[in-house]
C-alpha positions as CSV (number, residue, x, y, z in Angstrom):
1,X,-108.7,51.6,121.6
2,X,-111.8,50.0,120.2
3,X,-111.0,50.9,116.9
4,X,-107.8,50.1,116.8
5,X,-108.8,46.6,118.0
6,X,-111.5,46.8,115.5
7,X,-109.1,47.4,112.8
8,X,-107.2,44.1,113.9
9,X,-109.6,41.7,114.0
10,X,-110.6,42.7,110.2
11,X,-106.6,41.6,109.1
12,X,-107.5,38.3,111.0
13,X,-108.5,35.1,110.4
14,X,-111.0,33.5,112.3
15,X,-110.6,29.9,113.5
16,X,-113.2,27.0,112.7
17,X,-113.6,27.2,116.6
18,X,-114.2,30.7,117.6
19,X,-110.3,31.4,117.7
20,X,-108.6,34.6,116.3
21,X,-105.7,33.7,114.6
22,X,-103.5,36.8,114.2
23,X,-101.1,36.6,111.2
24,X,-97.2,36.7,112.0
25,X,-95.6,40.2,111.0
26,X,-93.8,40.1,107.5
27,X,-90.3,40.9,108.6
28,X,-88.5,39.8,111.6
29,X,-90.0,41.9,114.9
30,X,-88.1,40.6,117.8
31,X,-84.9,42.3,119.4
32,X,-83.0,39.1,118.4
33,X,-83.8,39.5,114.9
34,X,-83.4,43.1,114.4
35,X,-80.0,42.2,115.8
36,X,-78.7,40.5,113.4
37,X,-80.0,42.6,110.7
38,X,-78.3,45.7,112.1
39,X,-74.6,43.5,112.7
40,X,-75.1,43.0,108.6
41,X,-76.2,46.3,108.5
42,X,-73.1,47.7,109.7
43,X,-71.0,45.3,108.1
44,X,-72.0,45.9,104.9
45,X,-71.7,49.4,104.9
46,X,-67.8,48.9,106.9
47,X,-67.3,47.5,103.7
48,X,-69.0,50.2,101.8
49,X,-66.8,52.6,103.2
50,X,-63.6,50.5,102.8
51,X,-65.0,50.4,98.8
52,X,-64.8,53.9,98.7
53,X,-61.1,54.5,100.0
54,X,-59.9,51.9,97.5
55,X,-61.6,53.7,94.8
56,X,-60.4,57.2,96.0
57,X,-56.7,55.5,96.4
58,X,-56.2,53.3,93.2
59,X,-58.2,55.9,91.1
60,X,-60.7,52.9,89.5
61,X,-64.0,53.8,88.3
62,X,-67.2,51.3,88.7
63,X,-69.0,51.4,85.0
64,X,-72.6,52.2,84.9
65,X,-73.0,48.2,84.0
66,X,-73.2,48.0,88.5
67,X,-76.5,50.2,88.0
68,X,-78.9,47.2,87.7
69,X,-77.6,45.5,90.1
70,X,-77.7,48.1,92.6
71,X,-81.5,49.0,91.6
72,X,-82.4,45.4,92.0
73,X,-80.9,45.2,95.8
74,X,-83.0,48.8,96.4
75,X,-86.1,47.0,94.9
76,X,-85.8,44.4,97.1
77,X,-85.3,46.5,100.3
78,X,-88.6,48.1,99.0
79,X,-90.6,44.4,98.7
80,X,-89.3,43.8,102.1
81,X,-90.8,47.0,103.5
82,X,-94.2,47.0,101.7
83,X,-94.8,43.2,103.0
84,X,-93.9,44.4,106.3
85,X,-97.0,47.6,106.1
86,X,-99.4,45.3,104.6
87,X,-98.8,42.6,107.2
88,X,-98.6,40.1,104.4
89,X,-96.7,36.1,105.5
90,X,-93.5,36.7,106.7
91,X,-91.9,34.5,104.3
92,X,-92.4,36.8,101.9
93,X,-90.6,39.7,103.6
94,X,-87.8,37.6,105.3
95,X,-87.3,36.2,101.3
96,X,-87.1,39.7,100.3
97,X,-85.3,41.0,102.8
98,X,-82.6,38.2,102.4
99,X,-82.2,38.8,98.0
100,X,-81.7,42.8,98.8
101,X,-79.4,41.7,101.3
102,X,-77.5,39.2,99.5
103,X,-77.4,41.2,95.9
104,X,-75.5,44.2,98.3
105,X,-73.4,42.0,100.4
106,X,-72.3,39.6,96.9
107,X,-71.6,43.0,95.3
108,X,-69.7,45.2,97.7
109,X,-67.5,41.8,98.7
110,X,-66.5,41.1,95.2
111,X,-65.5,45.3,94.3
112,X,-63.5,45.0,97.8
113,X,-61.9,41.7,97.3
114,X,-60.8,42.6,93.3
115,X,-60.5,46.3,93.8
116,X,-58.5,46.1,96.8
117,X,-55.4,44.2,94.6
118,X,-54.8,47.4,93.1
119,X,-53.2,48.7,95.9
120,X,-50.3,46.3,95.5
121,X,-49.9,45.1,98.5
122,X,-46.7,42.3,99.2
123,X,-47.7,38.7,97.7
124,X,-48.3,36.3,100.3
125,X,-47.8,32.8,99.4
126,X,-44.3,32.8,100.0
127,X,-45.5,33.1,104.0
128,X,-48.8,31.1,103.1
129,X,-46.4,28.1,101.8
130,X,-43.9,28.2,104.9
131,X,-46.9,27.9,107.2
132,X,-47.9,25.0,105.7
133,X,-44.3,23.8,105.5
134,X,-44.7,24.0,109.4
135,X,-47.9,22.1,109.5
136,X,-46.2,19.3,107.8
137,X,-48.7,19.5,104.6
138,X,-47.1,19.4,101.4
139,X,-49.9,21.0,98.7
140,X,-48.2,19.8,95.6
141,X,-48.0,16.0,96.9
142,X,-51.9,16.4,98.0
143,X,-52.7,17.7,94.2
144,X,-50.9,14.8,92.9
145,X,-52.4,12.1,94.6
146,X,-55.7,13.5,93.7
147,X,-54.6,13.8,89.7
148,X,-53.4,10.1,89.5
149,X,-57.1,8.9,90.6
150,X,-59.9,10.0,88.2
151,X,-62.6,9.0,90.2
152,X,-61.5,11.1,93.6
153,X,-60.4,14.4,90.6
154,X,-64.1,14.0,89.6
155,X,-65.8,14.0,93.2
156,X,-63.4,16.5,94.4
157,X,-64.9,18.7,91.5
158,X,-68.8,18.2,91.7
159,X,-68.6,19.1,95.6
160,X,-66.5,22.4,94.9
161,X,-68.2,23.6,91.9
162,X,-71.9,22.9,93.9
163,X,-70.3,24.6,97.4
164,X,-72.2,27.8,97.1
165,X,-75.9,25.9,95.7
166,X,-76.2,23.9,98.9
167,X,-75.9,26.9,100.7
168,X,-78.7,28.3,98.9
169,X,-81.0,24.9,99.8
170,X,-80.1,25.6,103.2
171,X,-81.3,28.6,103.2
172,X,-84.5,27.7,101.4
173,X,-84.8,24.8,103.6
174,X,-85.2,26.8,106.4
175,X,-87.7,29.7,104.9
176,X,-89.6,26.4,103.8
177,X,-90.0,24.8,107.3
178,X,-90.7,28.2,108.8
179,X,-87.5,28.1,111.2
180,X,-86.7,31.8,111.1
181,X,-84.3,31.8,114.1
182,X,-81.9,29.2,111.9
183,X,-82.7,31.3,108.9
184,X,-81.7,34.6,110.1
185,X,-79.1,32.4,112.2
186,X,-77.4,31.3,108.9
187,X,-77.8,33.7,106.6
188,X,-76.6,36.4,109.2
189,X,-73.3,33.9,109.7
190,X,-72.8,33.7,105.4
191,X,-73.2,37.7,105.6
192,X,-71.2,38.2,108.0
193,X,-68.7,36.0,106.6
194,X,-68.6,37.6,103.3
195,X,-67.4,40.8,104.0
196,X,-64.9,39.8,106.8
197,X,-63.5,37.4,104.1
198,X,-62.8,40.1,101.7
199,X,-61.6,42.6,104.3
200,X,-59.0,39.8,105.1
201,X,-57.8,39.0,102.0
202,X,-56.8,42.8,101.3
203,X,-53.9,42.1,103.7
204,X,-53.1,39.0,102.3
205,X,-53.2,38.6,98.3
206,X,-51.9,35.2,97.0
207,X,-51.8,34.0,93.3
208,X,-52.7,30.3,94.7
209,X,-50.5,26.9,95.3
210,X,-51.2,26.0,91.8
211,X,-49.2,29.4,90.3
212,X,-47.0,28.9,92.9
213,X,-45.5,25.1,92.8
214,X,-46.3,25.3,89.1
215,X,-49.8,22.1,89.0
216,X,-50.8,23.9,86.0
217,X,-49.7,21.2,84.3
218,X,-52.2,18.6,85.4
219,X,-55.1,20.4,84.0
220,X,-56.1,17.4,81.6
221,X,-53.9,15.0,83.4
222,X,-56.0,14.2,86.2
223,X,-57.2,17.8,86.8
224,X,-59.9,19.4,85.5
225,X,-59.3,22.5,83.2
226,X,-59.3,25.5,85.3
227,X,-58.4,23.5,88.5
228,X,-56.2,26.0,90.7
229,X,-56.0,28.9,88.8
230,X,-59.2,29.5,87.1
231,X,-59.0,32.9,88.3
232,X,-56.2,34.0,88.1
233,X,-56.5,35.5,84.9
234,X,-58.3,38.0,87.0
235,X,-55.6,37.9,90.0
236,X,-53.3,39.3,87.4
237,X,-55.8,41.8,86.0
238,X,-56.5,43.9,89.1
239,X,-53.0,43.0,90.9
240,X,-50.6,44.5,87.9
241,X,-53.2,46.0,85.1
242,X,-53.4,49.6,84.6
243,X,-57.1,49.7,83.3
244,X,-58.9,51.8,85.9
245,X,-62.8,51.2,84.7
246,X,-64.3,48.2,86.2
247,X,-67.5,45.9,85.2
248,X,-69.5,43.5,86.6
249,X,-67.7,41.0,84.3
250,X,-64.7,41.4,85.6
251,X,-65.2,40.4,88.9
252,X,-63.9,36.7,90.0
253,X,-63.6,35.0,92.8
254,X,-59.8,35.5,93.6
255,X,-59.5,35.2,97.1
256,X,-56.6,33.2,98.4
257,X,-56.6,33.5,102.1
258,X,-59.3,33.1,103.7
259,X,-60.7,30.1,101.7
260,X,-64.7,31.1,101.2
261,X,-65.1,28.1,100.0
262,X,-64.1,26.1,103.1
263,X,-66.7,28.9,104.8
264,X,-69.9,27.8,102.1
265,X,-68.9,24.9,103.3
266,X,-69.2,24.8,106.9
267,X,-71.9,27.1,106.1
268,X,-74.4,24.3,104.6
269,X,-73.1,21.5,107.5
270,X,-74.6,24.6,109.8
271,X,-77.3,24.7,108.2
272,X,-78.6,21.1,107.9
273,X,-77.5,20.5,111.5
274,X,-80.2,19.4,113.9
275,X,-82.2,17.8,110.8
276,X,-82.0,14.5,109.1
277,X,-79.9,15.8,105.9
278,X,-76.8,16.8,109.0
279,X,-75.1,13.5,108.2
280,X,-75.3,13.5,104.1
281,X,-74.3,17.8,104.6
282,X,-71.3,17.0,106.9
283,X,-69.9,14.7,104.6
284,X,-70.6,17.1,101.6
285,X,-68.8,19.5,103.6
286,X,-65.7,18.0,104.5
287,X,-66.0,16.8,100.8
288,X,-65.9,20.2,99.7
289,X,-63.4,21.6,102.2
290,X,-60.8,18.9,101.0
291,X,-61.8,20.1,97.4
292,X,-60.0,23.4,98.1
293,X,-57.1,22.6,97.9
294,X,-56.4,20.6,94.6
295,X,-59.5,22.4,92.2
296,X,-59.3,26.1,94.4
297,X,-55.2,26.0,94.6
298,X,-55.6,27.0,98.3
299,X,-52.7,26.7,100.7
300,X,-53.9,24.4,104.2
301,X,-53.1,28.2,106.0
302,X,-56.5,29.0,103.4
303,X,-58.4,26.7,105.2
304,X,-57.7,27.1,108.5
305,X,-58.2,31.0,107.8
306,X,-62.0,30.2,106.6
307,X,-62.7,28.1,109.7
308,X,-61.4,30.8,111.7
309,X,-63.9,33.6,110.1
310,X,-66.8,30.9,109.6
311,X,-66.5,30.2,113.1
312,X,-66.5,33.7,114.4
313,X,-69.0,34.8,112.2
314,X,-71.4,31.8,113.4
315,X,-71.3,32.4,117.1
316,X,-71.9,36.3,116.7
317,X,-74.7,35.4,114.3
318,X,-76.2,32.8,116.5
319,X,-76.0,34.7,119.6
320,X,-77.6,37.6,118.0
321,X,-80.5,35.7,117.1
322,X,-80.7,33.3,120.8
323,X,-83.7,35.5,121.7
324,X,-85.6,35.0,118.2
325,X,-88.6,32.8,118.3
326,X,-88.0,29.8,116.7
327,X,-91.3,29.7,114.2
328,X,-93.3,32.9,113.6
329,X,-96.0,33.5,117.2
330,X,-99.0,32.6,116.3
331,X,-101.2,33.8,118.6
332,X,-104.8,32.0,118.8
333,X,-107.0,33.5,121.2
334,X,-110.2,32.3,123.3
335,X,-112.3,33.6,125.9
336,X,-111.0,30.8,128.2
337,X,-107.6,30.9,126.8
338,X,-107.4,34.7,127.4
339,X,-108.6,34.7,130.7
340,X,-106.0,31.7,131.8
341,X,-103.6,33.5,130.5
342,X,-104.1,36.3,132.4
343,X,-104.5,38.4,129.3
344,X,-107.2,41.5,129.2
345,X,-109.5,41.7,126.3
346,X,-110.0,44.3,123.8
347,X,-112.8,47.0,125.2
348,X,-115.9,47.2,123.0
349,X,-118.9,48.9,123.2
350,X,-122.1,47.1,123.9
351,X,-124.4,46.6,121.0
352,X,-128.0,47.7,122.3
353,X,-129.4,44.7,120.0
354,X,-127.0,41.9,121.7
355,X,-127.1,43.6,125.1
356,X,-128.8,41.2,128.0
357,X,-131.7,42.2,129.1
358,X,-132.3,42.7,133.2
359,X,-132.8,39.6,135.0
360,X,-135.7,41.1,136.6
361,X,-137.1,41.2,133.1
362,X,-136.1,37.6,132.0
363,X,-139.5,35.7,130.8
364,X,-139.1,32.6,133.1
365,X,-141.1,29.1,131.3
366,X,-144.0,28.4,133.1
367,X,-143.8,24.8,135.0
368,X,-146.1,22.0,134.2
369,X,-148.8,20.9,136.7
């Protein structure tokens, strides 16, 4: 026991005051946290295995081009765990953690979302564009309001094309301020998100409002180039080509329904929320979400979709994580402060040099006459 104490106090810091200031655990330690590492856990490899019947079904092959990739998530994983043996800051292993976990999760959703259109499942716009007929919303009116003023085209585009960056500041904000329960909060929710997203959008492929009601044409005439159907070059690659080897390059983001966009989204509004950015975010975010629908060629039904996901996602996420401390424990310990807390300290043995000697045998000053 002593030495084991002995061996602690050596990887601590010692406070200008006597205290012992124990340095916080390099990965997340609390039941909360491992949590919502083992929810992404297990979604990620759901979607590992759904990767592998697609590939088994279609007949596609992944080039050796995914190798890097793969080897960078591994070497990741493997900062993670040596910052959690040497005990070094936690920001360092939560950091870690989070790159091995988002180079897997940004991987496996993109093979499932692209690979899965090989499968040829029925088009669903025409059920995509009756539900919105029943909302009321009419996508190609929306599109060409938007085209016939510049100045709205232009914000429209900045907000979607920076969607998934201010998701990343979120992120970093929080690793920054040392707020790992809304770090592991929101990147457990964007995780989470991603591969029920592309699990979704298997049952539902959709070329996009702009292929459908023919807005191609205001690419240039109020639109952007690209707006609506950037990828559907792609789309039409996986959904009807007959080339069975796959790279890394070939990968787009052609999901229709659920919007991930309107996700990233409400994904940065969550993560600014409670601070003094939440107002400037929440804007940005609606911005964005609006955005979807003229420059992403989603349908309303797109939209309501990724509100759905980002919503369930955010409430399993953040009730994983309600017992996670806030900011790392650190745990500064006194003589007085132990004892008031009622905690017992660490048993060593007595050095015969600093031992007290017998009050029998104290030398006592003599008193003046």
């Amino acid at each position: 026991m002593a030495g084991a104490c002995a061996g602690l106090m050596r990887r601590a810091t010692a406070d200008p005051h006597g205290a012992v200031l124990l340095p916080p655990r390099a990965t997340t330690t609390s039941t909360a946290g491992r949590r919502v590492l083992a929810a992404v856990l297990v979604a990620q490899a759901l979607s590992a295995a759904l990767l592998v019947l697609i590939l088994s079904t279609t007949g596609q092959r992944l080039s050796a081009e995914f190798l890097p990739l793969a080897l960078l998530g591994l070497g990741l994983g493997g900062v993670a765990g040596w910052c959690r043996f040497r005990m070094l800051h936690w920001r360092l292993g939560d950091a870690a953690l989070a790159g091995a976990l988002f180079t897997s999760g940004t991987l496996l959703c993109g093979l499932v979302a692209c690979l899965g259109l090989r499968l040829g499942l029925p088009l669903a716009d025409t059920a995509l564009l009756a539900a919105d007929s029943r909302l009321g919303i009419d996508v190609a009116a929306a599109t060409h309001a938007v085209a016939a003023r510049p100045w709205a085209s232009a914000a429209l585009f900045r907000a979607y094309d920076l969607s998934a960056m201010l998701c990343v500041a979120a992120v970093v904000w929080h690793l920054a301020r040392g707020h790992r329960q809304g770090l592991w909060a929101l990147f457990g929710t964007a995780m989470l998100a991603m591969q029920a997203t592309a699990a979704l959008s298997l049952l539902f492929p959709a070329r996009g409002a702009a292929a459908m009601l023919g807005l191609e044409t205001l690419q240039g005439a109020g639109l952007p180039h690209g707006a609506g159907t950037y990828a559907l070059a792609a789309f039409e690659r996986f959904y009807l080509g007959g080339e069975l080897l796959v790279r890394p390059d070939d990968l787009e983001g052609i999901v229709c329904f659920p919007s991930f966009h309107t996700v990233m989204a409400l994904l940065a509004a969550q993560g600014f929320a409670g601070t003094r950015l939440r107002w400037p975010a929440t804007a940005w975010a609606a911005l964005t979400i609006v955005s979807t629908v003229p420059m992403g060629g989603h349908y309303l039904t797109d939209i309501l979709g990724g509100m759905a996901v980002w919503l369930a996602c955010a409430l399993a996420a953040t009730r994983l994580c309600a017992d996670a401390p806030a900011v790392p424990p650190r745990l500064a310990w006194t003589a007085p402060a132990a004892a008031a807390k009622g905690a017992v300290p660490c048993p060593t043995r007595p050095s015969p040099i600093a031992a007290p000697l017998p009050s029998s045998r104290i030398p006592t000053p003599a008193r003046p006459r």
